[in-house]
C-alpha positions as CSV (number, residue, x, y, z in Angstrom):
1,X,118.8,-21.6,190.9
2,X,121.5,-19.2,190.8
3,X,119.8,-17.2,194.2
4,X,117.3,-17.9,196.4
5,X,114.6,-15.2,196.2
6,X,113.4,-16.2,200.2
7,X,113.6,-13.8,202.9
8,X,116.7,-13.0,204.5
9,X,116.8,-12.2,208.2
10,X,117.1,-8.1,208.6
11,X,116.1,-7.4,204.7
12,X,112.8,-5.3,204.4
13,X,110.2,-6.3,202.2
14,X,111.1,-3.5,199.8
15,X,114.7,-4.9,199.6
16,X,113.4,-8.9,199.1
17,X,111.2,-7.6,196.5
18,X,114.1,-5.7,194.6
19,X,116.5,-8.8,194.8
20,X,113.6,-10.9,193.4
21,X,113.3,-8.8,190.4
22,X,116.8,-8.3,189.4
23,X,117.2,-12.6,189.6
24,X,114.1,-12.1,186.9
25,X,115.7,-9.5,184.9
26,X,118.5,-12.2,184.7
27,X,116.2,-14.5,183.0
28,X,114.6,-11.7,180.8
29,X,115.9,-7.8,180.7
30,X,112.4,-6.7,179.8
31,X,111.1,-7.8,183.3
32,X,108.9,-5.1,184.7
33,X,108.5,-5.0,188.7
34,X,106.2,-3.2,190.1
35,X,105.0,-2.0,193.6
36,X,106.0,-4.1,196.3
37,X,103.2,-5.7,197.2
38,X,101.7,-9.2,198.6
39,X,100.5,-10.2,194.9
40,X,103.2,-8.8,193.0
41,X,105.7,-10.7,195.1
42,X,103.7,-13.9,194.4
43,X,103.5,-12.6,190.7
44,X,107.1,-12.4,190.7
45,X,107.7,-15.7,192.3
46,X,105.7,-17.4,189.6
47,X,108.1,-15.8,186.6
48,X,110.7,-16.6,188.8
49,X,109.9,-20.5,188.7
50,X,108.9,-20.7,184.6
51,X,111.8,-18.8,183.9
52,X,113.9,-21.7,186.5
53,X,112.2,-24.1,184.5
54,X,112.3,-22.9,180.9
55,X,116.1,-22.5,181.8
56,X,116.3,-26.1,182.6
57,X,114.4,-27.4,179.6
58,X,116.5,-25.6,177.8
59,X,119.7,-26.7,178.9
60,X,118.3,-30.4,178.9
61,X,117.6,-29.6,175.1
62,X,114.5,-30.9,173.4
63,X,115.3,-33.9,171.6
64,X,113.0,-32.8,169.0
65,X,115.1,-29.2,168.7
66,X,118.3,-31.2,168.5
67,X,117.2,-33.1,165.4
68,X,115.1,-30.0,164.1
69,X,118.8,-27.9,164.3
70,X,120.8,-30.8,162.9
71,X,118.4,-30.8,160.1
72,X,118.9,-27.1,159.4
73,X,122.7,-27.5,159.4
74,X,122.4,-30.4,157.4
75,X,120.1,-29.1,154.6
76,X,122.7,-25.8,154.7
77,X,125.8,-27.8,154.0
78,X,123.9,-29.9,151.3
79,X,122.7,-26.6,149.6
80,X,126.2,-24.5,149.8
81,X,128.2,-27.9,148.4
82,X,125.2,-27.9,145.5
83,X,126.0,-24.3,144.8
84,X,130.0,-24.8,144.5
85,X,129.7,-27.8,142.8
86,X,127.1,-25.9,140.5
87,X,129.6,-23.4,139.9
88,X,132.6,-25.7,139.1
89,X,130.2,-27.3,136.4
90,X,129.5,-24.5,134.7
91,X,133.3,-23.4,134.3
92,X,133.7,-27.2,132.9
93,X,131.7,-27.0,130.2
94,X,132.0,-29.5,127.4
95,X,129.5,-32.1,125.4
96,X,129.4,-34.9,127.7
97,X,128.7,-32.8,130.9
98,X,126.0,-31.3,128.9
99,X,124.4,-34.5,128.4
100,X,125.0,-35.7,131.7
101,X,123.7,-32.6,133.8
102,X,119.9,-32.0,133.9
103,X,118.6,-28.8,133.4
104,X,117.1,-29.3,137.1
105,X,120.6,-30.1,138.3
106,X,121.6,-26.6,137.6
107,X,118.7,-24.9,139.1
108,X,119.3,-23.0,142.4
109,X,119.1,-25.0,145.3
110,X,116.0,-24.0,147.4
111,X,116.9,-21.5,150.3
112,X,116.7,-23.0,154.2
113,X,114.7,-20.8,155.6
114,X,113.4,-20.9,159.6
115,X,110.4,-22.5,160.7
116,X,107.5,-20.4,161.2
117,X,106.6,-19.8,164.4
118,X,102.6,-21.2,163.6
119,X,104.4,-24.6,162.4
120,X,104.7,-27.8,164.6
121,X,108.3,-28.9,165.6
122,X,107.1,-31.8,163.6
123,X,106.3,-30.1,160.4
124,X,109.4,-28.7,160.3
125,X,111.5,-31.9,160.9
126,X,109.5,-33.4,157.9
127,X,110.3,-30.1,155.8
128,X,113.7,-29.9,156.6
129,X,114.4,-33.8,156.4
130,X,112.9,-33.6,152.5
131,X,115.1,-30.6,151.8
132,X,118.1,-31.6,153.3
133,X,117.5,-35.1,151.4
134,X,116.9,-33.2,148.5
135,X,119.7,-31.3,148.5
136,X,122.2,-34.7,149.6
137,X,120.9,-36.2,146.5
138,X,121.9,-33.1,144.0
139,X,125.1,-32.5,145.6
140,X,126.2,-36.7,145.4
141,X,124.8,-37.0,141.7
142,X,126.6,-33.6,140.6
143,X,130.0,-34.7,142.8
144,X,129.8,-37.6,141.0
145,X,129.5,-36.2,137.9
146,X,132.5,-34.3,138.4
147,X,134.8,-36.7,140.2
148,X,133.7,-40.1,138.4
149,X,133.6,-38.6,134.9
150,X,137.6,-38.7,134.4
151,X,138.0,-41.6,135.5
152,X,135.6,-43.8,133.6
153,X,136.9,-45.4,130.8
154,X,135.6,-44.5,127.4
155,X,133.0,-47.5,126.9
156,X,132.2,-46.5,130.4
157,X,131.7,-43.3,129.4
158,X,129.6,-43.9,126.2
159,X,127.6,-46.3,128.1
160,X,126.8,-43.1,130.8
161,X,125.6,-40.7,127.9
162,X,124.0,-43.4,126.1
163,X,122.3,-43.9,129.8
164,X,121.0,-40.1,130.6
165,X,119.8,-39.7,127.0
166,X,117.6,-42.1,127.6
167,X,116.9,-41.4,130.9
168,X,115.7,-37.8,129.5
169,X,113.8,-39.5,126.6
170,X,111.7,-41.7,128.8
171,X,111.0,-38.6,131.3
């Protein structure tokens, strides 16, 4: 607690009350005292304590919000190293990459976007876990694409194209 909202010896009840609302208004600026009176000091006390509390929880950290946030910044790296290596594909553009690349490869990734407010903590994490697999899954298939191609040998090339054709054929 950064001040102890108690009485001080020689402080009015006017001042107490004043001191008790700034210490909220450090917590929230839209804090609205009012008249200083016997339930509005108890009223203030009581924001006081949940905004003590929520400030504690907070620092603590949710576990939950951890994961939930390293989700986010997961699935966001996945999508902008999709994009870039999307990019680089397209500038590379011969036969064999044609082959190898599905059309759904070079689709745009699927925006992160923030929870909604309605939506369980758990909802999201299985949302953004999907998405950020998802978008793992595109970016190692097309960096693959890109960095393995050159060096396979030619057999090991044919053998690849022969591979996705059929791949496409049977889906």
């Amino acid at each position: 607690m950064l001040m102890n909202p108690a009485y001080v010896p020689g402080e009015t009840v006017g001042q107490l009350y004043n001191r008790m609302v700034l210490y909220a208004r450090t917590f929230d600026p839209r804090f609205v005292g009012g008249a200083a009176s016997v339930p509005e000091m108890d009223r203030v006390k009581r924001a006081i304590e949940i905004f003590e509390r929520q400030a504690a929880e907070k620092k603590a950290g949710d576990p939950r919000g951890i994961e939930l946030a390293g989700l986010y910044r997961r699935a966001d790296d996945a999508r902008s190293k999709v994009v870039s290596l999307q990019a680089e594909l397209k500038s590379r553009v011969s036969r064999e990459l044609t082959i190898l690349v599905t059309p759904a490869d070079l689709e745009a990734p699927a925006p992160i976007t923030q929870a909604a407010s309605g939506d369980s903590i758990e909802e999201n994490i299985a949302v953004m876990t999907r998405l950020a697999n998802g978008h793992g899954a595109t970016a190692q298939r097309l960096d693959s694409i890109l960095n393995e191609w050159p060096r396979l040998t030619p057999e090991q090339q044919n053998r690849k194209l022969i591979l996705a054709l059929a791949e496409r054929l049977d889906g």
